[in-house]
TORKOL-4160 file (C-alpha; in steps of 0.2 Angstrom, whole numbers, padded with zeros to 4 digits, m for minus):
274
<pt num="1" X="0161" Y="m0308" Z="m0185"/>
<pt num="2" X="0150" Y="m0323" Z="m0190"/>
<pt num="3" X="0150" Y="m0335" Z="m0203"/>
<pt num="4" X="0144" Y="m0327" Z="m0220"/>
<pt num="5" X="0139" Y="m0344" Z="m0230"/>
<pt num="6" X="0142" Y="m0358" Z="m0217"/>
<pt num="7" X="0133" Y="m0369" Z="m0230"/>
<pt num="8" X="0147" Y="m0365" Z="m0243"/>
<pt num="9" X="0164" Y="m0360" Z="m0237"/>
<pt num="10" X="0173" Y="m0355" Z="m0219"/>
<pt num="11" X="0172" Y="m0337" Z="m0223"/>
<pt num="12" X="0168" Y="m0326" Z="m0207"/>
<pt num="13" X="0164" Y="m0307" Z="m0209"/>
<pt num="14" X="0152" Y="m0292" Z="m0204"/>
<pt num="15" X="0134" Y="m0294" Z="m0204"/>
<pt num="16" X="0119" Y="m0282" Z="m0203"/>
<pt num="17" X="0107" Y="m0286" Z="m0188"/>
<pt num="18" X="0090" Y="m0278" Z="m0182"/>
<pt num="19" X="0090" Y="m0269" Z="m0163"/>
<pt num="20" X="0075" Y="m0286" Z="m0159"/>
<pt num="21" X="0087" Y="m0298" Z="m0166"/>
<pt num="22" X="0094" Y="m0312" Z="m0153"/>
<pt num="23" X="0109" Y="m0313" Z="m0147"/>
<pt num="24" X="0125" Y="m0318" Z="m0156"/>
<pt num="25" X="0139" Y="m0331" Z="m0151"/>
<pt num="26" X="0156" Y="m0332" Z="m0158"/>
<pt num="27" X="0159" Y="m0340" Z="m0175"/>
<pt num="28" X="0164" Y="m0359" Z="m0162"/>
<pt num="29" X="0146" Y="m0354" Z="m0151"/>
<pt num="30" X="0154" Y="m0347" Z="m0137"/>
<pt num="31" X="0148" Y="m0331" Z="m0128"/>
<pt num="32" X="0131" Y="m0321" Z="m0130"/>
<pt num="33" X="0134" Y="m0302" Z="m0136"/>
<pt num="34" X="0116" Y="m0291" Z="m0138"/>
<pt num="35" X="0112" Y="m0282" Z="m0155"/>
<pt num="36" X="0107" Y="m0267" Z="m0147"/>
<pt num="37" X="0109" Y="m0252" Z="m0156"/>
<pt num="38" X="0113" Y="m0260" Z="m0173"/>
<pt num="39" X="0104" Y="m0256" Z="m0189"/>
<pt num="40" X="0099" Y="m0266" Z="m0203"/>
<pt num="41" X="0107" Y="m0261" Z="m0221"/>
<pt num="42" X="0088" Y="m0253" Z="m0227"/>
<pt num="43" X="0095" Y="m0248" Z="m0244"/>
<pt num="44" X="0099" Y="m0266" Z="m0250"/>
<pt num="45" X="0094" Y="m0278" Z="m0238"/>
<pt num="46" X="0108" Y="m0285" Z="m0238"/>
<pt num="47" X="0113" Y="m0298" Z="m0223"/>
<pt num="48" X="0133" Y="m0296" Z="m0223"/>
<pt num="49" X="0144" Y="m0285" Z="m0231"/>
<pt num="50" X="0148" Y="m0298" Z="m0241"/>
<pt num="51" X="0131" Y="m0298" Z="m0248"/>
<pt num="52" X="0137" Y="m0281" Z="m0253"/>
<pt num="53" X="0151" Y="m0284" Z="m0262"/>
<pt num="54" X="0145" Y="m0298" Z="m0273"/>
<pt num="55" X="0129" Y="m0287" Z="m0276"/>
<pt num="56" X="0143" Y="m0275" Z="m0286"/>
<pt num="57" X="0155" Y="m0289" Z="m0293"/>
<pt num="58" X="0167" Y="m0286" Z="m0281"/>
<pt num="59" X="0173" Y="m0302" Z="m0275"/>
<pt num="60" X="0191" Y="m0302" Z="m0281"/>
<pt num="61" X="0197" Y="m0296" Z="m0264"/>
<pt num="62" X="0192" Y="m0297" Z="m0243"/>
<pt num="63" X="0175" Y="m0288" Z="m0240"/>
<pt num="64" X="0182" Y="m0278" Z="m0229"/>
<pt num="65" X="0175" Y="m0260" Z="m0222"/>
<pt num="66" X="0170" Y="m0247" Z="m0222"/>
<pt num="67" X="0163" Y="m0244" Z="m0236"/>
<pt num="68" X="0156" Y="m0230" Z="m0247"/>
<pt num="69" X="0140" Y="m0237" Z="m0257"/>
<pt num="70" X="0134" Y="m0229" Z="m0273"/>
<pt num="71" X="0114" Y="m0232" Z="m0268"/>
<pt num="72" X="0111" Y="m0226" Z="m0289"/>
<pt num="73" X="0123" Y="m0236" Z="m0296"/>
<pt num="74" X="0123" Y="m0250" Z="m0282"/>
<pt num="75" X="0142" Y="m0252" Z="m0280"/>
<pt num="76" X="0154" Y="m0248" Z="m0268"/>
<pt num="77" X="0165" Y="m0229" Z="m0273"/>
<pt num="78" X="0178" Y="m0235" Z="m0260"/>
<pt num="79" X="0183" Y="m0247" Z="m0244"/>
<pt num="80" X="0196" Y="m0236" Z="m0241"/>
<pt num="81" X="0197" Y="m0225" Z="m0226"/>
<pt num="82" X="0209" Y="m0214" Z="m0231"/>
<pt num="83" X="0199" Y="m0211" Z="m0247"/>
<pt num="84" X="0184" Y="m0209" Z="m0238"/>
<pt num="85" X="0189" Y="m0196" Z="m0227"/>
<pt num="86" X="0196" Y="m0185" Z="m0242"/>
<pt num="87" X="0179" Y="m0187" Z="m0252"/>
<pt num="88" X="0170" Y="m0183" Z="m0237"/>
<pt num="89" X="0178" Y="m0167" Z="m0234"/>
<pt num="90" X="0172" Y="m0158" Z="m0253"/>
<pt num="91" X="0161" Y="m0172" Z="m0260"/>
<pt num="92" X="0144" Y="m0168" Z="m0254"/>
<pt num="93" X="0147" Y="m0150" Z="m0250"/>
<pt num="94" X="0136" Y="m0143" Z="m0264"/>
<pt num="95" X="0118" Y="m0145" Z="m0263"/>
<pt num="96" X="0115" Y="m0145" Z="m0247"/>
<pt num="97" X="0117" Y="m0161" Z="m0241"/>
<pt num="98" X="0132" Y="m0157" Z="m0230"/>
<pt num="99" X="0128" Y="m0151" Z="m0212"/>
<pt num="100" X="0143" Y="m0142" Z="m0210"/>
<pt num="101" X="0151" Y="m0137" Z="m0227"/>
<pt num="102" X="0162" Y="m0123" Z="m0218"/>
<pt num="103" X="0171" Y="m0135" Z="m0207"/>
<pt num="104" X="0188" Y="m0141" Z="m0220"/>
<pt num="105" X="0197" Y="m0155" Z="m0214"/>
<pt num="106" X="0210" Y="m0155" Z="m0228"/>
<pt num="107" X="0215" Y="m0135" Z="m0226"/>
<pt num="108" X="0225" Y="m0129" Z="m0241"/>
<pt num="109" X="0238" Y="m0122" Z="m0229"/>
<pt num="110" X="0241" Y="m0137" Z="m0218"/>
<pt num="111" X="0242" Y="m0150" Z="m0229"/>
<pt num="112" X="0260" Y="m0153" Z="m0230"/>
<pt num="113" X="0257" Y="m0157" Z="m0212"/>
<pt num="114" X="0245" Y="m0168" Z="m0212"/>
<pt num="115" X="0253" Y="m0179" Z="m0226"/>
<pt num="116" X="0269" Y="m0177" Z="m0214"/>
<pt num="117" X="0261" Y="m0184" Z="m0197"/>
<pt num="118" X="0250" Y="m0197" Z="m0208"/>
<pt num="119" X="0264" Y="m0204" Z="m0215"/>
<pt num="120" X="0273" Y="m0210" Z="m0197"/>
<pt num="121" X="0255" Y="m0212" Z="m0187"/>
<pt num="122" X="0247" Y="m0224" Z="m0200"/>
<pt num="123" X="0263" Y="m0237" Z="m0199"/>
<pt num="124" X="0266" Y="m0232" Z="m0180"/>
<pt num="125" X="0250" Y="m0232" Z="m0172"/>
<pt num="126" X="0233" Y="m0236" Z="m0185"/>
<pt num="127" X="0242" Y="m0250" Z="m0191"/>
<pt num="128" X="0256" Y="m0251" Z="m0178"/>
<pt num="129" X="0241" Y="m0258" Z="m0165"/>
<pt num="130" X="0239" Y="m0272" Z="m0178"/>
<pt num="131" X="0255" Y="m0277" Z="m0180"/>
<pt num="132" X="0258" Y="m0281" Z="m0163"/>
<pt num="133" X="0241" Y="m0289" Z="m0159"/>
<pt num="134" X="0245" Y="m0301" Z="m0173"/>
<pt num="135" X="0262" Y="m0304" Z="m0174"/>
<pt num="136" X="0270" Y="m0320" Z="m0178"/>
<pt num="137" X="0284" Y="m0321" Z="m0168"/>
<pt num="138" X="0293" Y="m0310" Z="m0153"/>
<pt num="139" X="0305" Y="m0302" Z="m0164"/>
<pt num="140" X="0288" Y="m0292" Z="m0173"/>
<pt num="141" X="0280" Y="m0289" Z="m0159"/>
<pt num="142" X="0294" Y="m0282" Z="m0149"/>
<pt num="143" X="0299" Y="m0272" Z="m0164"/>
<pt num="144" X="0281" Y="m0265" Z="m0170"/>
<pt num="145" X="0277" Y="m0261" Z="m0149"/>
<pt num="146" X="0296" Y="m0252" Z="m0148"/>
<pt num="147" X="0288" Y="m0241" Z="m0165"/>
<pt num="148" X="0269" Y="m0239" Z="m0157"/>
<pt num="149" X="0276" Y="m0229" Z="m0140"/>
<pt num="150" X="0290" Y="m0220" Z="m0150"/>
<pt num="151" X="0275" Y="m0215" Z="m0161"/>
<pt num="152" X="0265" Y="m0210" Z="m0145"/>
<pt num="153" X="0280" Y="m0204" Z="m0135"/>
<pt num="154" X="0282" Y="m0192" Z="m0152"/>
<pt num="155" X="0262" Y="m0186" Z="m0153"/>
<pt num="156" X="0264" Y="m0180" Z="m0131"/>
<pt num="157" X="0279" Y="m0169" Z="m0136"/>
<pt num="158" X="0268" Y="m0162" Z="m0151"/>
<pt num="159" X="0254" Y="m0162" Z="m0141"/>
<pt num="160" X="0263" Y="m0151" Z="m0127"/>
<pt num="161" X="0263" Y="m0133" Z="m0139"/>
<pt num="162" X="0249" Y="m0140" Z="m0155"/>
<pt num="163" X="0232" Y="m0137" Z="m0151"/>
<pt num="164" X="0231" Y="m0151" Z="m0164"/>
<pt num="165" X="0243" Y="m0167" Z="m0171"/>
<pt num="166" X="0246" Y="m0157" Z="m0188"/>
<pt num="167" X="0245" Y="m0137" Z="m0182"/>
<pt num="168" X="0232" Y="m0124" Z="m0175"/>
<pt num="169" X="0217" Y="m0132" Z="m0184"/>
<pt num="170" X="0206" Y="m0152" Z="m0181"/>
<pt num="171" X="0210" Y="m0158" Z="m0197"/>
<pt num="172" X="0209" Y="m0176" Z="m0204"/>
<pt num="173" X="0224" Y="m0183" Z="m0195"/>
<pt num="174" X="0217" Y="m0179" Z="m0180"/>
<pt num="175" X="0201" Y="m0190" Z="m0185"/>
<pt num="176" X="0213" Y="m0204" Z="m0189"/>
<pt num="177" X="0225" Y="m0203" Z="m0174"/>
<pt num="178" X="0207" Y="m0201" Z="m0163"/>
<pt num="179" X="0200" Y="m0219" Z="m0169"/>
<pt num="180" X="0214" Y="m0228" Z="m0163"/>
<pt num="181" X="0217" Y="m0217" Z="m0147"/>
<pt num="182" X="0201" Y="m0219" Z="m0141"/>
<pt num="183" X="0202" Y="m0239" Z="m0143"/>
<pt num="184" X="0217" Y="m0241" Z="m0135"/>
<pt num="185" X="0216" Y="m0242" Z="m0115"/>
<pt num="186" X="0199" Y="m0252" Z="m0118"/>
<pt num="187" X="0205" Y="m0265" Z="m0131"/>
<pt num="188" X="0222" Y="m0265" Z="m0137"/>
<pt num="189" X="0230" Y="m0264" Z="m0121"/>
<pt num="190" X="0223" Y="m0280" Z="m0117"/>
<pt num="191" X="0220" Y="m0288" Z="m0134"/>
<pt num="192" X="0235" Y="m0283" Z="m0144"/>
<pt num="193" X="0247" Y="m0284" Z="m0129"/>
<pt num="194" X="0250" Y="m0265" Z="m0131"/>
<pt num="195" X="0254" Y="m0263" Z="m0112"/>
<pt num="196" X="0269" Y="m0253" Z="m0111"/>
<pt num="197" X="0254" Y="m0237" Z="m0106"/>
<pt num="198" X="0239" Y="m0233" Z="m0105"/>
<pt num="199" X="0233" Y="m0217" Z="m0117"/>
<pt num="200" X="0228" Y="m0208" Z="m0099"/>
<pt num="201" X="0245" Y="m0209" Z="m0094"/>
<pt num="202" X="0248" Y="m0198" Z="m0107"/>
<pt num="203" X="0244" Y="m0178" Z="m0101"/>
<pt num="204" X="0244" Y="m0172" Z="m0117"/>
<pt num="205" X="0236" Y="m0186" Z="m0127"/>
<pt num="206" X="0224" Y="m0190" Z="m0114"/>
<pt num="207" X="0217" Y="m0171" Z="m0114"/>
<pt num="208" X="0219" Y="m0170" Z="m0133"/>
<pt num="209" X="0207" Y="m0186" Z="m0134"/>
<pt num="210" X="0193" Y="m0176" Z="m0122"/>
<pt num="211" X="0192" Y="m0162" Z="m0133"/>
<pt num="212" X="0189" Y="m0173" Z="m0148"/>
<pt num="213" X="0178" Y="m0181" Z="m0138"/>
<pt num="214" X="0169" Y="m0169" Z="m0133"/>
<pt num="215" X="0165" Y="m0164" Z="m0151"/>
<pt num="216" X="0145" Y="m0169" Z="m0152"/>
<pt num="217" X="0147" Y="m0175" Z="m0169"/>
<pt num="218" X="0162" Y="m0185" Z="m0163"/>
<pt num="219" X="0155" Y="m0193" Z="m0149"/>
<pt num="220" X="0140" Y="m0199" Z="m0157"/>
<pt num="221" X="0150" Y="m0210" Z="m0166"/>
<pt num="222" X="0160" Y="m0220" Z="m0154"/>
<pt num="223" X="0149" Y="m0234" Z="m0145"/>
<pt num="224" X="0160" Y="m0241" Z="m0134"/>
<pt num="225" X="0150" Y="m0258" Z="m0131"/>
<pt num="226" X="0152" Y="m0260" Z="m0147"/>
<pt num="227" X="0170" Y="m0258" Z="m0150"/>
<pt num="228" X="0173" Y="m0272" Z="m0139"/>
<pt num="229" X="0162" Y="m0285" Z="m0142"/>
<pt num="230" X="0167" Y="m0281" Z="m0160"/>
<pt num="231" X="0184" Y="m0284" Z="m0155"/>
<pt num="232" X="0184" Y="m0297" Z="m0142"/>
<pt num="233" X="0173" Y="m0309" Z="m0151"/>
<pt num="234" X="0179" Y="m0308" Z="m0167"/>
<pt num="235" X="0197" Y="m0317" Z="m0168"/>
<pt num="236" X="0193" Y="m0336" Z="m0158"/>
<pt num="237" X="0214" Y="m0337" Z="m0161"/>
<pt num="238" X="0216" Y="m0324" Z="m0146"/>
<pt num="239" X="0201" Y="m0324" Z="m0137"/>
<pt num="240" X="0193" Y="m0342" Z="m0140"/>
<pt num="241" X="0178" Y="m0338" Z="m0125"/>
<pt num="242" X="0174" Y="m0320" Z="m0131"/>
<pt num="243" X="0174" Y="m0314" Z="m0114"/>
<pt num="244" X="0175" Y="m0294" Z="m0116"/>
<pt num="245" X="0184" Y="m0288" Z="m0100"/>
<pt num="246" X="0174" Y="m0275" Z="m0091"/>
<pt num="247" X="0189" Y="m0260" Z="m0094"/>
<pt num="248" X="0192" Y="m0245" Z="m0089"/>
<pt num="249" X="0178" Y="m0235" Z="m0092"/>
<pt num="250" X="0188" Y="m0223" Z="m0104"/>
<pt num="251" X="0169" Y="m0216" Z="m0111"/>
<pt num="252" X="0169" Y="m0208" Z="m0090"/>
<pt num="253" X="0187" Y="m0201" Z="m0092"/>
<pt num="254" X="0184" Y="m0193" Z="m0109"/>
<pt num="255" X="0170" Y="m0183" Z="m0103"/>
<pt num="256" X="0179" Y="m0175" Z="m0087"/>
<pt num="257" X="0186" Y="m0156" Z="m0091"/>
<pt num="258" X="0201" Y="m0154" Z="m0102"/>
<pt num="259" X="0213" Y="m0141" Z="m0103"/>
<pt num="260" X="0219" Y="m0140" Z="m0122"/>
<pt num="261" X="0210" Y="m0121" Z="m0124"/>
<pt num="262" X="0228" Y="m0115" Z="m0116"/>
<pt num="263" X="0234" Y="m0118" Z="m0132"/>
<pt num="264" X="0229" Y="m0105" Z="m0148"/>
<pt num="265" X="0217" Y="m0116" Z="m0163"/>
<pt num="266" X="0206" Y="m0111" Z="m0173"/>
<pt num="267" X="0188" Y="m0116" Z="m0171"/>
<pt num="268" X="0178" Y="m0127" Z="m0176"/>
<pt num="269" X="0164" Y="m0120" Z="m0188"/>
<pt num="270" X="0145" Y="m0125" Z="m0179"/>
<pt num="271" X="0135" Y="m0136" Z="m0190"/>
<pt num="272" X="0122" Y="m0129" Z="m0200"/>
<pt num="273" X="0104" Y="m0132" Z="m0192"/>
<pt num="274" X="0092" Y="m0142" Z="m0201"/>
């Protein structure tokens, strides 16, 4: 995060930055974090999120992310994940412009599952990571990490006969539970206090986050380096220095053999090939 209009107000948010760029510090000037593999925002040229926001008279709210830019309009369809992910799934389908139409995340026959699980894994563990990491007092925090591993404890005994969190079948709710998963040993664990385990002490989950992982399409989108210095320099209130621990190395263990093709699901339809 970095200040947005330093001349103007104390608001810090995301920005867009070019591969050459230097180095950034911390909104106090601490620390020195690379720029590799970023891209710049080449439809607008905007330099922060926020530049995006205000370019569609959005400013009512935080300029948060993601977000789902109209580039014909210039305005932002959505900042919310859970919207995203839906519009994903049919939106683009038509056309052409989706690699893999085939591939349904939101199946008609596994939806009441999928609304089920993402009702107690949103509060429990997407946002159940937050509430601990930011909590105000030891009360909250003991009582949103008691609700995290009774979530996690819940998704291993699920995992132990479900190829996947909602049924036989990758769905969205396994996307959603993935994102947090795969941050968890590297950052929460540390940041947020969320010590009680580790994800690879977890059989079940562990494995369960291999074969996601192992997904091409998947993989390409988790930079780990990226997570963390996102995460670690971002909030001077826990981490004034921005040092970014060394970890792990969870991007290793994901890659080593799993054993979830005991378990009967369907598969995964292949991409189609440009």
């Amino acid at each position: 995060m970095q200040r947005t209009r330093p001349d103007a107000d104390e608001h810090t948010g995301w920005v867009f930055r070019s591969p050459d760029d230097p180095p950034l510090s911390n909104v106090l000037g601490f620390g020195e974090f690379k720029v590799a593999g970023v891209i710049p925002d080449s439809v607008n040229g905007a330099a922060t999120v926020r530049d995006l926001y205000e370019l569609a008279n959005d400013t009512g709210g935080k300029y948060s992310v993601p977000v789902l830019w109209d580039k014909k309009t210039k305005t932002i369809v959505s900042n919310e994940s859970a919207e995203i992910i839906r519009m994903f799934n049919t939106a683009f389908n038509e056309g052409g412009m989706a690699k893999n139409p085939d591939l349904d995340i939101y199946p008609e026959r596994l939806r009441d599952s999928i609304d089920a699980v993402n009702e107690w894994i949103y509060p429990g563990i997407n946002n159940g990571v937050y509430r601990c990491g930011f909590a105000k007092s030891q009360g909250a925090y003991e009582t949103a990490f008691a609700e995290l591993f009774g979530a996690l404890d819940r998704c291993e005994s699920i995992l132990a006969t479900n190829r996947y969190i909602a049924g036989d079948q990758l769905t969205e709710a396994d996307i959603r539970l993935f994102m947090t998963l795969v941050r968890f040993d590297e950052v929460y664990v540390v940041y947020f206090k969320t010590n009680g385990k580790a994800i690879r002490e977890y059989p079940n989950i562990m494995n369960y986050c291999r074969e996601l992982y192992q997904i091409p399409e998947i993989q390409k989108s988790i930079n780990m380096e990226h997570i963390k210095t996102h995460y670690f320099t971002s909030h001077p209130t826990l981490n004034n220095y921005a040092i970014i621990p060394v970890g792990s190395d969870t991007v290793s263990k994901l890659l080593e053999p799993h054993n979830r093709a005991a378990i009967p699901g369907v598969e995964i339809p292949a991409p189609v090939s440009a």
